[in-house]
C-alpha positions in Angstrom: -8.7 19.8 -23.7 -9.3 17.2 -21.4 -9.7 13.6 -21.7 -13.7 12.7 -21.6 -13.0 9.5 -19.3 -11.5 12.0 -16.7 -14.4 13.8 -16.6 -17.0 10.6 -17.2 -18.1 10.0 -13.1 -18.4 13.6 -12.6 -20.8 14.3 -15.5 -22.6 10.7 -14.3 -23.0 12.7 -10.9 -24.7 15.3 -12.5 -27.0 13.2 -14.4 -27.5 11.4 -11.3 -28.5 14.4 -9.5 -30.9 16.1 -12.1 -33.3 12.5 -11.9 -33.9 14.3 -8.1 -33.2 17.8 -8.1 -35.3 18.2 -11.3 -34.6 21.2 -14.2 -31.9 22.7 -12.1 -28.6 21.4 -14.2 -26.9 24.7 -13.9 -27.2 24.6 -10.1 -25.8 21.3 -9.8 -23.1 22.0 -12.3 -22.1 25.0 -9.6 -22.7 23.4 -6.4 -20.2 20.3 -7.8 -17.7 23.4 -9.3 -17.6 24.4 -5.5 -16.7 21.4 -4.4 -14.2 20.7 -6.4 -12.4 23.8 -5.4 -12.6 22.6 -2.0 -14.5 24.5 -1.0 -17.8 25.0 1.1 -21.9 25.7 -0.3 -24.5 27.7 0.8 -27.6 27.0 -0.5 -30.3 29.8 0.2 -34.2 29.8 -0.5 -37.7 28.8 0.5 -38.1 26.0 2.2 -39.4 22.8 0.4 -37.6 23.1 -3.3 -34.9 21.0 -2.4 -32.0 22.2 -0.5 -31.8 19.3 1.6 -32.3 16.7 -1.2 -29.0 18.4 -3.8 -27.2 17.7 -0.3 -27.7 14.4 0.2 -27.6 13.6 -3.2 -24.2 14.9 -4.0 -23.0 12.9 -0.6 -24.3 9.9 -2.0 -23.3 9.8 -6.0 -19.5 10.9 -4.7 -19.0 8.1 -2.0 -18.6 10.2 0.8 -19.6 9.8 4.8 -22.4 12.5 5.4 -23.7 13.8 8.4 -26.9 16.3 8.9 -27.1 18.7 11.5 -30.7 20.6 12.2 -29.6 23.7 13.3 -32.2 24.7 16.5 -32.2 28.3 18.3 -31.1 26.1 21.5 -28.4 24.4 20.1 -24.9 24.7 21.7 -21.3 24.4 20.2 -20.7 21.1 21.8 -23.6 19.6 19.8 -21.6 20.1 17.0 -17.9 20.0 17.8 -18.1 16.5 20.3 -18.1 16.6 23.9 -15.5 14.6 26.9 -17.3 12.5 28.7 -15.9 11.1 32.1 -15.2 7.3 31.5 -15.7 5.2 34.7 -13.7 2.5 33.3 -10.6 4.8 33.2 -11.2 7.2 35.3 -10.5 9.7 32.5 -12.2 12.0 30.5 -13.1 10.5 26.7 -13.8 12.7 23.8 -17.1 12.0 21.5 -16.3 13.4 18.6 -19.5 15.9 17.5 -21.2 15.6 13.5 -18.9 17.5 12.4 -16.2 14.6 12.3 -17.6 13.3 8.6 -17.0 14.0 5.2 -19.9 16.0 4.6 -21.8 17.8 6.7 -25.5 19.4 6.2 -25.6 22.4 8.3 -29.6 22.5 7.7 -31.1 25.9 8.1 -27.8 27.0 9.8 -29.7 30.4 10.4 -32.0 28.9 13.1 -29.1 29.0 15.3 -27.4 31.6 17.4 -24.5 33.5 16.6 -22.6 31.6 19.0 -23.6 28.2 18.0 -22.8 29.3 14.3 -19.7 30.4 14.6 -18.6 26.7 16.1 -18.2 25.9 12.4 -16.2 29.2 11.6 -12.6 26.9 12.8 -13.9 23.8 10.9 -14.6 25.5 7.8 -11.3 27.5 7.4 -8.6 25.5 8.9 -10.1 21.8 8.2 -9.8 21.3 12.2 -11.6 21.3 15.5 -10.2 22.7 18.7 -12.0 21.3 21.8 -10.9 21.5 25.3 -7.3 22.2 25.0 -6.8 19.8 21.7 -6.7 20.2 18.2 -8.1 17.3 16.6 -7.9 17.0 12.1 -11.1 16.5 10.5 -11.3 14.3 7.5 -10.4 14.9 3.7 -12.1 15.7 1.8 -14.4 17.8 3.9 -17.1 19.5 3.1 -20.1 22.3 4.7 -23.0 22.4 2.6 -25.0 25.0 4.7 -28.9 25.5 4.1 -30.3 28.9 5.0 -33.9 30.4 4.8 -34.6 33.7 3.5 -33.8 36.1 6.7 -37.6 37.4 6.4 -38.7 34.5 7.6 -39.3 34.0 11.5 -37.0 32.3 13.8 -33.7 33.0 11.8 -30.6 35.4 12.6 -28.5 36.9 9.8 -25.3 34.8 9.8 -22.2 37.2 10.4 -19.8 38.6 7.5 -16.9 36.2 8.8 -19.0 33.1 8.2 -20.4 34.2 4.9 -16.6 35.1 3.7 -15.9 31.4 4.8 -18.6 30.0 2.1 -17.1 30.0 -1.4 -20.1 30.0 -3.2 -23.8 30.7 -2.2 -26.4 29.3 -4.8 -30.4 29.7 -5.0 -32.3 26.7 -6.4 -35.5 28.1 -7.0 -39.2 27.4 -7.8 -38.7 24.5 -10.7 -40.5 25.2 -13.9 -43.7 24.3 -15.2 -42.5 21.1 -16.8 -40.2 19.9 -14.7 -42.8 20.3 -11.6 -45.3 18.0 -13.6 -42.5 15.4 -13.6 -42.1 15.8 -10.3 -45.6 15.4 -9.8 -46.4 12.4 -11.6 -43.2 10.8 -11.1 -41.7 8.4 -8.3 -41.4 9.8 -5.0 -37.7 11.8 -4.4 -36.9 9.7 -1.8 -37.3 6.3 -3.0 -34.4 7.9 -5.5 -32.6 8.8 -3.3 -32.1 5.8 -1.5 -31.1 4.0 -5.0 -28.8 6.5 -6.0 -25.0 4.4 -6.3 -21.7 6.2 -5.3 -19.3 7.2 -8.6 -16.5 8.0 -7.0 -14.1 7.3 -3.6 -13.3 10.0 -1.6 -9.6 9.6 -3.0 -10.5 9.5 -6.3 -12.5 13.0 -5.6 -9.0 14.6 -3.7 -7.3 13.5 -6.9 -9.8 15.6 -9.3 -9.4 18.6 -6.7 -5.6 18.2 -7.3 -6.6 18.4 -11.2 -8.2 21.5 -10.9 -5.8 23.2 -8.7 -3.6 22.9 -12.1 -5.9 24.4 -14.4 -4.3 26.7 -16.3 -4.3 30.6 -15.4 -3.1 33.4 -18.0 -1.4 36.8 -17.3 -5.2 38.3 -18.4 -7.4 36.9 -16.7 -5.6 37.4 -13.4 -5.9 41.0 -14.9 -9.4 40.4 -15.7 -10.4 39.3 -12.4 -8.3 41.8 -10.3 -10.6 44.2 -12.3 -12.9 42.5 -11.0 -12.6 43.0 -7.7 -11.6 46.4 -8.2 -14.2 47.3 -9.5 -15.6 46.3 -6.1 -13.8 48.4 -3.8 -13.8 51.4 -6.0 -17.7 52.0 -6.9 -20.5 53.5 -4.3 -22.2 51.2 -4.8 -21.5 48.6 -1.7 -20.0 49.4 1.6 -17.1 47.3 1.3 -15.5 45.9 -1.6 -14.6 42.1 -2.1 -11.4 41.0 0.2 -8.2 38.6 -1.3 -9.9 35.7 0.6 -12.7 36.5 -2.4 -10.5 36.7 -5.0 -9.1 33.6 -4.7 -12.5 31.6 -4.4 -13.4 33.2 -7.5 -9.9 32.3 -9.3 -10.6 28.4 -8.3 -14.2 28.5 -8.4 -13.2 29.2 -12.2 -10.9 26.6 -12.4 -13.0 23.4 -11.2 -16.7 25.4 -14.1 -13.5 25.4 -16.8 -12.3 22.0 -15.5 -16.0 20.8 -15.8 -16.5 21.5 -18.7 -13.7 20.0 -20.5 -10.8 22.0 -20.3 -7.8 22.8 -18.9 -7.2 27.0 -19.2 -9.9 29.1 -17.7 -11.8 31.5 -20.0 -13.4 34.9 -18.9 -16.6 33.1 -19.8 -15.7 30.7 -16.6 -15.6 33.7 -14.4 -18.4 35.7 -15.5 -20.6 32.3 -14.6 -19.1 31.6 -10.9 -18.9 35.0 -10.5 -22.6 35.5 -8.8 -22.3 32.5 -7.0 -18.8 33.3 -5.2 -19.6 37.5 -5.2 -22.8 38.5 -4.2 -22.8 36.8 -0.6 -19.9 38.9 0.0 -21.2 42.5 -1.2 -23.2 44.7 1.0 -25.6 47.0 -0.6 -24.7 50.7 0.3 -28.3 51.8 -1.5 -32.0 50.3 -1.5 -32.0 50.3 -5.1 -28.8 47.8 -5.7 -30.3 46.1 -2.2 -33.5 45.4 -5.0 -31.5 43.7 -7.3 -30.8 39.9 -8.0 -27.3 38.2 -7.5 -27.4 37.6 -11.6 -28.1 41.2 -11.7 -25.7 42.6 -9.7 -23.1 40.0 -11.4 -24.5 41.4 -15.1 -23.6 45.2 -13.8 -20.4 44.3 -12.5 -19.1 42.4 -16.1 -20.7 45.8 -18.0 -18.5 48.0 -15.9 -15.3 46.0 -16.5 -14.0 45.1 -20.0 -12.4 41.9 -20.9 -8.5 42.5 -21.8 
């Protein structure tokens, strides 16, 4: 098991967290699991129930530099990557860097965009870099997309493509808060004013180090089995059009690792995997049926650990 005062600043950033994003522990708990498996969040639903605010938030309590961008149907690449600029002075072109040069950065209703426009993140996301005009320029660690996408039934939005899906590691849905927890939010101070006082608990260093951590959670011989089954199970039953790739199987593998880290230990359990698992699969899988296309992400998780027995 793991030491409690390892653990102490993260669990504070959940607490932290759930005095904003009220009644939604077990979302925060998986949108701080993906980042401490380095890697990136998308965070569908309605409007108004708090993407933007877990965003921030999280931003905040760890200690990192954050950046928002409002995704527009007329924005272009350079308004996120940086554009050169010719310099008088030096009669050269300078390069100002774009929003994406930060520790964090809100893509906010990333679906607004265009296709083009969206896949100016797909190089940022993958190989922690930005190629611009000839020169590849690092981006800083730890670096994170948290992406915020209305449901595609909505007007003005355009699906994002399978290759910029694959690249988030874990999609989450907050959801309409419950009936107590909306009174709170009611009668209670105003999110923003919390917000503001919200005090970092870690420095970005100190957050690479926990990464490192995780990355050494332990992994038995079975659950590798387990989760190969998994995925398997995937790629062999009618029910999608394509099954879940090695880039998904490894997101699931460390999403386990930082939900078994997070809760106190230091071996992953099949339990760890069945409660990524929705989060890191379902953005991934393509109905092949209207019936499956019907069903929930927990739903489709719940039907996929039936079909596949624990070793």
């Amino acid at each position: 098991m793991l030491s409690p005062s390892i653990r102490k600043p993260l669990e504070h950033v959940v607490r932290a967290t759930g005095t904003v994003i009220l009644g939604k522990e077990g979302q925060i708990r998986l949108a701080l699991a993906c980042l401490l498996a380095r890697g990136h969040l998308l965070i569908e639903d309605l409007p108004g129930v708090g993407k933007t605010t877990l965003a921030h938030a999280l931003a905040q309590l760890l200690g990192l530099s954050f950046q928002r961008i409002q995704f527009t149907s007329d924005m272009l690449p350079a308004d996120i990557l940086g554009v050169s600029v010719f310099d008088r002075d030096s009669g050269a072109f300078r390069f100002h860097p774009g929003p994406v040069f930060t520790h964090v950065v809100l893509a906010d209703e990333v679906n607004r965009a265009t296709p083009k426009t969206q896949s100016a993140l797909l190089e940022a996301m993958e190989e922690r870099q930005v190629t611009a005009e000839g020169l590849t320029r690092p981006l800083p660690e730890p670096f994170f997309v948290i992406a915020t996408q209305n449901p595609s039934t909505q007007i003005g939005t355009y699906p994002l493509p399978e290759s910029q899906l694959d690249r988030f590691l874990m999609r989450i849905e907050l959801g309409y808060p419950d009936r107590a927890a909306e009174r709170d939010l009611l009668a209670g101070v105003d999110r923003r004013e919390i917000l503001a006082g919200l005090q970092p608990c870690l420095a970005p260093e100190e957050l690479l180090a926990h990464q490192k951590s995780v990355r050494a959670v332990q992994v038995s011989e079975a659950l590798i089995d387990y989760i190969q089954a998994l995925i398997a199970q995937t790629r062999e039953a009618p029910d999608w059009q394509a099954g879940l790739s090695p880039r998904a199987a490894l997101a699931l593998l460390a999403a386990s690792r930082a939900w078994a880290w997070l809760e106190g230990r230091d071996h992953v359990l099949p339990d760890d995997v069945q409660t990524v698992l929705p989060g890191v699969a379902c953005h991934r899988l393509h109905p092949a049926g209207e019936s499956i296309a019907r069903l929930s992400p927990a739903e489709v998780a719940a039907r996929l650990i039936e079909a596949v027995p624990i070793p």
